[in-house]
Structures are given as C-alpha cells and as structure tokens.
C-alpha positions in Angstrom: 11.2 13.3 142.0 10.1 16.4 140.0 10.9 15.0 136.5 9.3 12.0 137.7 6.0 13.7 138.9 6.1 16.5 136.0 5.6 13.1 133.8 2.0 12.2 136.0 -0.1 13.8 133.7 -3.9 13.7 133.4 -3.4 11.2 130.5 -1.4 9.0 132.4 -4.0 8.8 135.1 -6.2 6.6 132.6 -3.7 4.0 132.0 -2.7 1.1 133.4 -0.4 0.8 136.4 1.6 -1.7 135.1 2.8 1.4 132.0 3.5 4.0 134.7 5.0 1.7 137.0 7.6 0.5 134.3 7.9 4.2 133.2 8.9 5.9 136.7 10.9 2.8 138.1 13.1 3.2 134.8 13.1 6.9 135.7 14.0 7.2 139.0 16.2 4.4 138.8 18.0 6.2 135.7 18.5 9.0 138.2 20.2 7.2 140.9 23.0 5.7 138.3 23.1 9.3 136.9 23.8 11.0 140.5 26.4 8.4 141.3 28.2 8.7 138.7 28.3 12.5 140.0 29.0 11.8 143.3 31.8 9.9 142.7 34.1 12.1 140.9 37.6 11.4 141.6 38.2 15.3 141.8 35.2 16.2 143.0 33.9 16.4 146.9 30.7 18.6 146.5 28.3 18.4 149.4 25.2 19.2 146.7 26.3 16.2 145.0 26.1 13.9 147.9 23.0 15.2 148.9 21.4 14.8 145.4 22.5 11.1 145.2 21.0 10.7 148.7 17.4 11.6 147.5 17.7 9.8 144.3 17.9 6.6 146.1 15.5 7.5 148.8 13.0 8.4 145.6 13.4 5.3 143.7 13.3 2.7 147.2 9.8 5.2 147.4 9.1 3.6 143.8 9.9 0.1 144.8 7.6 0.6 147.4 4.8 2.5 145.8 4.8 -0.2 143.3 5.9 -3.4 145.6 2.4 -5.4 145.0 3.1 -5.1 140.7 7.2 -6.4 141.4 8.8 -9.9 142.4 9.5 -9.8 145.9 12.9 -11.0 145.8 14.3 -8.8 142.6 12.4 -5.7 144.3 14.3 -6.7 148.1 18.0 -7.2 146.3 17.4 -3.8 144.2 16.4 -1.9 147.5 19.3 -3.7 148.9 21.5 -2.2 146.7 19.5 1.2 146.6 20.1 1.6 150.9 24.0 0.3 150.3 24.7 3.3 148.1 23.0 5.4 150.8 24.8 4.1 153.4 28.3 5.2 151.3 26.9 8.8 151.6 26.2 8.8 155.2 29.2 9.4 156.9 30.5 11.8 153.9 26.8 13.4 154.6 27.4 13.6 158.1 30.8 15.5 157.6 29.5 17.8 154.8 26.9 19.0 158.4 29.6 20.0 160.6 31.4 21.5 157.5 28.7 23.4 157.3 28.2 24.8 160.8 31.9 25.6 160.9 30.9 28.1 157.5 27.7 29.1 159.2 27.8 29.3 162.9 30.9 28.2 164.6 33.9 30.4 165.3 36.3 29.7 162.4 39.9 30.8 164.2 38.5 28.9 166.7 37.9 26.0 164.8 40.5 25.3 162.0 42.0 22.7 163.9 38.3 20.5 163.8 37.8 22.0 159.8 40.9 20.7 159.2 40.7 17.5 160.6 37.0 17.0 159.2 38.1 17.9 155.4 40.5 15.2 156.0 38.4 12.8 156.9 35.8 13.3 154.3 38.1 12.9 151.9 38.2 9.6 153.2 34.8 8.9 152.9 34.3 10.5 149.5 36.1 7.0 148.5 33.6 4.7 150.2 31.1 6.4 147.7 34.0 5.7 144.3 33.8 2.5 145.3 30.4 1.8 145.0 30.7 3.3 141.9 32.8 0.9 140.6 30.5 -1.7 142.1 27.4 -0.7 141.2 27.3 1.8 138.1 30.0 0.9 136.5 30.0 -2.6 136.5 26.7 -2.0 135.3 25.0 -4.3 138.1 22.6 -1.6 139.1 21.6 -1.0 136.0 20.8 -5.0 135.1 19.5 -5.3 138.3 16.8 -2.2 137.7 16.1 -3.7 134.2 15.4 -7.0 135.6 12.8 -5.5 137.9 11.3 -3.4 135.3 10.5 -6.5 133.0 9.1 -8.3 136.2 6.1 -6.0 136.5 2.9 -7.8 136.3 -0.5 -6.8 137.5 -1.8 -10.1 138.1 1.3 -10.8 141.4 -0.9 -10.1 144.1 -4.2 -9.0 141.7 -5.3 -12.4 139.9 -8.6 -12.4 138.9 -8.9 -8.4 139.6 -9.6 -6.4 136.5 -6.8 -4.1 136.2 -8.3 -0.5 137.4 -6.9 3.0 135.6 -3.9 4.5 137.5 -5.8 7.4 139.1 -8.1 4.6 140.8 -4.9 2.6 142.1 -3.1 5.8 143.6 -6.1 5.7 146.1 -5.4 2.3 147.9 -1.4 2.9 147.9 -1.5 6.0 149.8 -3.1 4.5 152.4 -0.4 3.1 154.0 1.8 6.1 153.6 -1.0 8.1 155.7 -0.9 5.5 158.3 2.9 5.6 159.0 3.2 8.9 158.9 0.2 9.5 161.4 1.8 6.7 163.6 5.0 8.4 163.5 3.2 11.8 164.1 1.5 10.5 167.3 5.2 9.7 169.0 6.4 11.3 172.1 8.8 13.7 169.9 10.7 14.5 173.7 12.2 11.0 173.2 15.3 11.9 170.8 14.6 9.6 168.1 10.8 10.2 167.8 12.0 13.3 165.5 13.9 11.4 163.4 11.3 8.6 162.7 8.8 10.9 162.0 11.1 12.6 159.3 11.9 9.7 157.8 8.0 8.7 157.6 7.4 12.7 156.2 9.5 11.9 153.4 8.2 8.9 152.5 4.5 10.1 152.2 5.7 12.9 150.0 7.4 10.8 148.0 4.4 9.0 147.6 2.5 12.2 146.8 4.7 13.1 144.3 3.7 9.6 142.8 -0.1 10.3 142.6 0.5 13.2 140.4 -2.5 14.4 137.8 -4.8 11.8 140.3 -5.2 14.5 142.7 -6.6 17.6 142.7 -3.6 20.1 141.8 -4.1 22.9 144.2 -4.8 20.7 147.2 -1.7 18.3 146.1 0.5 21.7 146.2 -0.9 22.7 149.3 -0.3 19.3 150.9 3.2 18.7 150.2 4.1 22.2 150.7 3.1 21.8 154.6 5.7 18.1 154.3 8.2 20.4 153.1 8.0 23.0 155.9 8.1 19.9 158.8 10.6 18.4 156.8 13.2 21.1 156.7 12.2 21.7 160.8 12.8 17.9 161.8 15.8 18.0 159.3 17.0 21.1 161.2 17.0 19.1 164.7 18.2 16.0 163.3 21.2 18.2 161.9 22.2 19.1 165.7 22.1 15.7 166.6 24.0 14.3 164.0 26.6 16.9 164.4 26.4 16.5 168.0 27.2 12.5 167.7 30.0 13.1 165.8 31.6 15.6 168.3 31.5 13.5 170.7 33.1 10.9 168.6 35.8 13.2 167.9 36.2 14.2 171.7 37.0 10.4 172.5 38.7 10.1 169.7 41.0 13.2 169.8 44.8 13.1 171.7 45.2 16.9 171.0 44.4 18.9 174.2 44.0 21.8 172.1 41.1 20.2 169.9 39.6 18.5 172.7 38.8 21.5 174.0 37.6 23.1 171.2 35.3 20.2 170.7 33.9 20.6 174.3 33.2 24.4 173.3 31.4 23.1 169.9 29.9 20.4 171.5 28.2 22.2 174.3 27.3 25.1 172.3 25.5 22.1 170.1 23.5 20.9 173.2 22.1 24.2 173.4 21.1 24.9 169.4 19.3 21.2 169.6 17.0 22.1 172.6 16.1 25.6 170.8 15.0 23.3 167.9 13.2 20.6 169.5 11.2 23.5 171.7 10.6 25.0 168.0 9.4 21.6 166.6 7.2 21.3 170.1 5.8 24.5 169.8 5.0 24.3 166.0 3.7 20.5 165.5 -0.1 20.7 167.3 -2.6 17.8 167.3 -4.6 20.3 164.5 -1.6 20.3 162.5 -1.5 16.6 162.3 -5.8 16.8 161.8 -5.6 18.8 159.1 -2.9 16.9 157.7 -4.9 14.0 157.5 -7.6 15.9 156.2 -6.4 17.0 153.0 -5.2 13.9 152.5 -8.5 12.7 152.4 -10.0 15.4 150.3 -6.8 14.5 147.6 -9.3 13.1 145.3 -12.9 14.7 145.9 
C-alpha cells in the first residue's frame, strides 16, 4: 500500500478518522478493481500481475480491518467476502506461477519439459477462474458498488457513541494493538510444526499492513526500521512456504500423473523439494530468536514516543 501510505501525511494525522478512513478504503479498493482488470487479460498470463492483484486485496481486507469499528458489520463482511473470493481465483494460478518458477531457477530444464509443459497448460486454465471474476466482480461493476456502499457507511459514532472523536494520529494507537498481539501469538508457535510458518506469515503481513496505515503517526525513522525487519521475515517465511506449496502440488501431480516418464521426474523434483524445505526451515530456525521477536515488540512500542 505505498500510494496508500505516501498519502498519511503529517496533516492527515490531525484529522478525523472517519476522512482518512473514507480516503484509503476508496484507495485501496480502487486498486484492487484496477489490478483485476490486469490480471485478467484475455492475452495476458503474467505471474507479476497475479501477484500484484494478490496484495491489492490482502491491502484493502487490511483496510476493512484497520477501520472495522468506523464500518457496518455486514457491508464490511460481504466486501471482505468478495475481497478473499478474488484471492482465492489467484491461488492456484499463484501456485503454478511457483513451480514455473523453480523449473526457470533451479530445476533441470531437459529434465523437466514434460512437468513445464504440463504446468503452462494447466495455468492457462486457471488464468480463466481469475477472467471470470472479472466479469463478476469489476465488470459488472458489483465490486465497485459494493466498496462505495461501504465508504458512505462510515461513521464514528458505530461502536464510539458518546466518545469525542480523537485526531487520527491518537486513533492509530489503540488499532495496532491487536495487530501486535497476533503477530506475537503467531511468533511464539512451535515453527517445527509445518504450518506454524505459514500462520506466522500471514500474521507478518497483516501487522505491516497495518503499519503502513499509521503513516505520519509514527516516528519515520523507527516506522522504516520496523517494517524493514517484516520485510526480511517475510521474504524468509515466504521462501519456506514456496517449497511447501510447490511440494503439495508435486505430489498432486505424482498421483495424478499416468506417464511413467513424468512420474518419475516428479519423484526426482519432489525429493529434491524435501530437501530445499528443510535447508529453509533450519534457516528460519536459526534466524528467528526470542530477541528478535523482543525487539520487535519493542519498537513497536517506541512507534510513537
């Protein structure tokens, strides 16, 4: 959300929540429609543009969120509804755009044009699932009604009545507290169990996200700092959460596969998998400390001194 954050000046700080709530949610949302529309191409099956659609919807459910106790319960659940749906459209063609990837980057490629082949094939396939809600959401305009709905909803006095309305920079404070707590939950997890890693990703994103949305609030050199560190465990969990997706999907294929030939070149990929995920979860293990996660917490804390 960097055109979103870039807007968090020190001005908008001193207004009212209700202003920048209406302000970002119409952003972010505006980037999600925007993103589809370039995901979908009907000639077009670009990973980057997958990946960009996939963060434009986990930034503006972060919105929803961030700004839950200002929106209508129900018209902020159907717009998050809608928000995960067009996720879900990218997973799969996600998940294939990963083993594409290792095939360019790691794997043997005589070895493996019978699996790339196979793969491009079947992302094709999934490249539809993500026209589709296209048609159904951005093009039919129902997204779009459905975020200006929301936007017109916001109200300080929800969950707030007879609370003065505070500045923005004062109401940042009491939403990243629950942010914090999730993520330190998540943090605490036995990260041997297999999908400890992937929890405490998703829970790392979702605290920078909401980092990006307190802005001006915070000190700037300690906010850069902060989310910088997120951004270093995110790309490490994303790295081990990349094996294991790829490594799911191989064995899909190995059940799934009547070829000899390419069942034994996914045995080859898929061992050779086994053993690039426990390099990365020994990194993670040897990397992630109980300090790390102190001094995580710290700076959070010292955000706003």
């Amino acid at each position: 959300m960097a055109r979103e954050d870039s807007q968090i000046s020190t001005k908008t700080t001193r207004r009212r929540p209700t202003r920048v709530a209406r302000r970002l949610l119409e952003s972010a949302l505006g980037h999600v429609e925007a993103a589809l529309t370039d995901a979908a191409g009907r000639d077009v099956e670009d990973a980057q543009r997958v990946h960009q659609l996939r963060v434009a919807t986990r930034r503006a459910v972060a919105a929803i969120d961030w700004f839950s106790d200002l929106l209508p319960p129900r018209r902020a659940r159907e717009l998050r509804g809608a928000l995960k749906a067009i996720r879900r459209a990218c997973d799969v063609t996600r998940n294939c755009d990963v083993l594409l990837a290792r095939l360019d980057a790691g794997w043997p490629a005589g070895e493996s044009a019978g699996l790339r082949s196979s793969l491009a094939a079947q992302r094709a396939i999934c490249q539809q699932a993500i026209v589709e809600c296209c048609s159904l959401w951005g093009e039919s305009g129902r997204l779009a009604t459905r975020a200006r709905r929301l936007v017109e909803s916001i109200r300080w006095d929800r969950r707030h009545k007879g609370e003065r309305e505070p500045e923005y920079a004062r109401y940042v404070r009491r939403r990243l507290k629950k942010p914090v707590r999730r993520f330190v939950r998540a943090a605490r997890a036995d990260l041997h169990d297999d999908g400890a890693p992937h929890q405490f990703r998703i829970q790392s994103k979702k605290l920078r996200y909401s980092l990006e949305l307190v802005g001006r609030s915070a000190r700037k050199k300690r906010l850069h700092k902060l989310t910088t560190e997120l951004s270093s465990l995110q790309e490490r969990l994303g790295d081990y959460n990349d094996h294991v997706t790829a490594r799911k999907m191989l064995a899909r294929g190995l059940g799934a596969n009547g070829q000899l030939s390419h069942r034994m070149e996914i045995a080859d990929l898929l061992a050779a998998e086994g053993a690039w995920l426990g390099t990365a979860r020994t990194a993670i293990l040897d990397w992630w400390t109980p300090d790390k996660l102190r001094a995580i917490r710290r700076k959070c804390r010292r955000l706003f001194d």
